[in-house]
N, C-alpha and C positions, 0 to 999 in steps of 0.2 A: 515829627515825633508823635508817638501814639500816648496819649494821655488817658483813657480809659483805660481800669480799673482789669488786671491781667490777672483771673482766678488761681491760674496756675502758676504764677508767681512762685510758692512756698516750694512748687516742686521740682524746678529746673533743676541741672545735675552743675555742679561749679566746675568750672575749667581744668583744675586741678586735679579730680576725680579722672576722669578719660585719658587726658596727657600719661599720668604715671601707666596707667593700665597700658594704652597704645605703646609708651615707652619702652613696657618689660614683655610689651609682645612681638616688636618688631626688632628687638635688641635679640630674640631667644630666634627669632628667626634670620637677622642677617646679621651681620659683622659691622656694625656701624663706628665709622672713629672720624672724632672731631674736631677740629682746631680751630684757634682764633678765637674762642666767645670773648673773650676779652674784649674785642673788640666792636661790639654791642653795646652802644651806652646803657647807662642803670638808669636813665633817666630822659624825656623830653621825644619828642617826634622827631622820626626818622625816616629811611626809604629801606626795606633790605630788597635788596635786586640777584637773583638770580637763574640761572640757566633751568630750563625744564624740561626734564628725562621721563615723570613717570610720574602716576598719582603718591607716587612713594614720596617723592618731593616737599611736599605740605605734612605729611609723618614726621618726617625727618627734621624739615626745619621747626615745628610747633614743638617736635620732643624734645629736642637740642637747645633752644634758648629759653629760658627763665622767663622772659618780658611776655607777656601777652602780644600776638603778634593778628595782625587782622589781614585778613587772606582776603581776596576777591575772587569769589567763583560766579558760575557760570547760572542762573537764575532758574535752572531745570531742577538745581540740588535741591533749592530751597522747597519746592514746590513739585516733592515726588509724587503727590495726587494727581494731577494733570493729565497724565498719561492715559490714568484710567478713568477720571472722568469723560474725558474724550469716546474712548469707548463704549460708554455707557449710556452717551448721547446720540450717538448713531444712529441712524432711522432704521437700521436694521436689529438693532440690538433689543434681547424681550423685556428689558427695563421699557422700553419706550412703549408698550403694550399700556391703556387706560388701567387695565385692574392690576399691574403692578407698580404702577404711579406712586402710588405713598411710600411701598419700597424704596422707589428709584429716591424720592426727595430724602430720606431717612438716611442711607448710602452716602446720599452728594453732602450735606452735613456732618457726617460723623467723617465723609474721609477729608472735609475742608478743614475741619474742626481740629484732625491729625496735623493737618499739612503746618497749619497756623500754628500749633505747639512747637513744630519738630522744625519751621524756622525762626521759630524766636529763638530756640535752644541753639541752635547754629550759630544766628548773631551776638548773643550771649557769651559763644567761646571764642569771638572773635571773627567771625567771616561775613563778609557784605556779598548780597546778591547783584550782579551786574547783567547786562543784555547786551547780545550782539547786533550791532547795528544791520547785518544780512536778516535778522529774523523780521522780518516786514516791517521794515522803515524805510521809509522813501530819507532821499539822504537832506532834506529841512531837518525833519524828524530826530534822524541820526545825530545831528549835530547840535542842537538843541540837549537830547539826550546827555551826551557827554560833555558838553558843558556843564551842565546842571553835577553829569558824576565826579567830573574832575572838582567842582568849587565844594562839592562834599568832600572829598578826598580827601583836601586843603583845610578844611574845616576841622579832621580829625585828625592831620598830621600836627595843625599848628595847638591841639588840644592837649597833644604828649605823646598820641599813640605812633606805634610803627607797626608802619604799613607795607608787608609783603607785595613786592611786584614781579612776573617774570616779562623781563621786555621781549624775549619772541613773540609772546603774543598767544602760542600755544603751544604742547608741547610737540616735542622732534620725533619727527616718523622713522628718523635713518640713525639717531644715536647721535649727530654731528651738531653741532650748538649751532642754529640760524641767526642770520641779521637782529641785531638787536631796533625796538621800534624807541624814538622820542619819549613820551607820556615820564616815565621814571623820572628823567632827569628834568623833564617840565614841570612837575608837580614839584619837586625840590627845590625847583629854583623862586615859585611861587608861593611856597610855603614856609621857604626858610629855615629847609632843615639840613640835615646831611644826608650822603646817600651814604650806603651801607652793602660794599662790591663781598661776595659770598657764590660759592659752586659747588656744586654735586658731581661725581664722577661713581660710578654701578650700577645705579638705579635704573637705567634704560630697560623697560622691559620686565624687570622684575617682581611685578606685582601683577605681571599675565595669569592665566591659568596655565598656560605651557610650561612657565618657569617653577610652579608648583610641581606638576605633574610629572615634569623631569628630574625633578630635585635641583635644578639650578639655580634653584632661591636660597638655599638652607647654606647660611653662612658664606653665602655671596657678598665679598668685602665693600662696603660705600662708602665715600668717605665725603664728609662736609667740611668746608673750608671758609670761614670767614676773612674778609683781609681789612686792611686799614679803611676807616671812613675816610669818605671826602668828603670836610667840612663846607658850610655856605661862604665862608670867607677862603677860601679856594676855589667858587666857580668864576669861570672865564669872564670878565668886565664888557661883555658883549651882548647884542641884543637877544632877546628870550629865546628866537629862535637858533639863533645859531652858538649862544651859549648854550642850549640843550642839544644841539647838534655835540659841538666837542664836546661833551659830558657825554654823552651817547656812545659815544668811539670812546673814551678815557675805559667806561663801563665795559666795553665787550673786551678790550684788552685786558682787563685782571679780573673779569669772571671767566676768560679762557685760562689766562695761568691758574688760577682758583680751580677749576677742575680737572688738570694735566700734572701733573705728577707733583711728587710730595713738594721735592726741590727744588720746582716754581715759584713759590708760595712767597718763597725769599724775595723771588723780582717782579710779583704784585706789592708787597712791601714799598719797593724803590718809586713804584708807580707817585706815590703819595706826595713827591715833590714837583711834579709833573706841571699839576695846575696853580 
């Protein structure tokens, strides 16, 4: 935790601010209908687990529940300067020229300086930056790494917050919902919380530029579905692993029903007596 003194503190934008705005811009552009929040505790650490279609996905669920919800992205977002520092650094590039040198350091400053703003503002509304183990970690590294994320995870699930996960992993290139991975129902079972089974169904694609460009956006029905938690005194009395195993499979069964038609909804419900 960073304990020096944050200038720009007074001027971050609150959570609430962007949410309504995002809300009455994606509601004038798709047809969004939702069911279940009910079933979103008002209180205490939780998991919400679902399927991933589209960057529409994290709109949708931040717009939809109340709760401040903490997303994990992808450690690029946080750190949009990068791209072009890189560039700038190039041996070929005429920043790297001696008499545009103070330039270049002026530049690398004011756009670190952006970056550092614009991901505090980020984890402020809720999102943590994570890295992918392929980006140059040998696999000690990697595993290290995600130790260290997972025992933070736990640390902010067992604090109150809920924590958005999508178990594929990333999102679906064909529309079809993938193998769901462990990690969800691990962190639940180490932190003591509930998992929280929810689905999207439209969203695939819909936040392309094709789907603008054709009009296939514009009041394109999506629909989000929450279904019954699966509390900690409901997971399987088995070892970590393989209690996260059937939790795994419990989870991909009623976030399929949770995004397959309305009338499913009823036999994710049923699901809840299962464990």
């Amino acid at each position: 935790m960073e304990d020096s003194i944050d200038l720009f503190e007074p001027f971050y934008i609150p959570r609430d601010v962007p949410r309504l705005i995002l809300k009455s811009l994606i509601n004038s552009i798709y047809k969004i209908e939702v069911s279940g929040l009910e079933n979103v505790p008002l209180k205490g650490g939780g998991i919400l687990v679902c399927n991933h279609t589209d960057n529409l996905d994290v709109l949708v669920q931040g717009t939809s529940i109340d709760r401040k919800i903490v997303f994990l992205g992808k450690y690029e977002l946080f750190n949009p300067q990068e791209p072009i520092l890189k560039i700038m650094n190039q041996d070929d590039s005429p920043l790297s020229t001696p008499i545009l040198s103070p330039v270049k350091l002026a530049l690398e400053s004011g756009l670190n300086a952006l970056g550092d703003v614009y991901s505090k503002q980020l984890k402020k509304w809720g999102s943590m930056p994570i890295i992918r183990a392929s980006e140059g970690m040998n696999a000690k590294t990697a595993l290290d790494y995600y130790e260290k994320l997972e025992n933070y995870i736990c640390d902010i699930l067992r604090s109150g917050e809920i924590v958005s996960i999508y178990p594929e992993g990333t999102r679906t290139e064909t529309g079809v919902m993938g193998p769901f991975k462990a990690m969800a129902a691990k962190l639940a079972i180490r932190a003591n919380v509930p998992l929280i089974p929810s689905g999207i169904s439209g969203a695939w694609r819909m936040s392309s530029p094709q789907a603008f460009l054709t009009g296939a956006a514009f009041k394109t029905k999506i629909t989000y579905n929450v279904g019954n938690i699966i509390p900690p005194e409901q997971f399987p009395k088995e070892s970590e692993k393989k209690a996260a195993k059937m939790l795994t499979e419990e989870l991909e069964k009623r976030v399929y029903y949770l995004t397959s038609h309305w009338e499913r909804r009823g036999q994710s419900r049923r699901f809840a007596t299962v464990l």
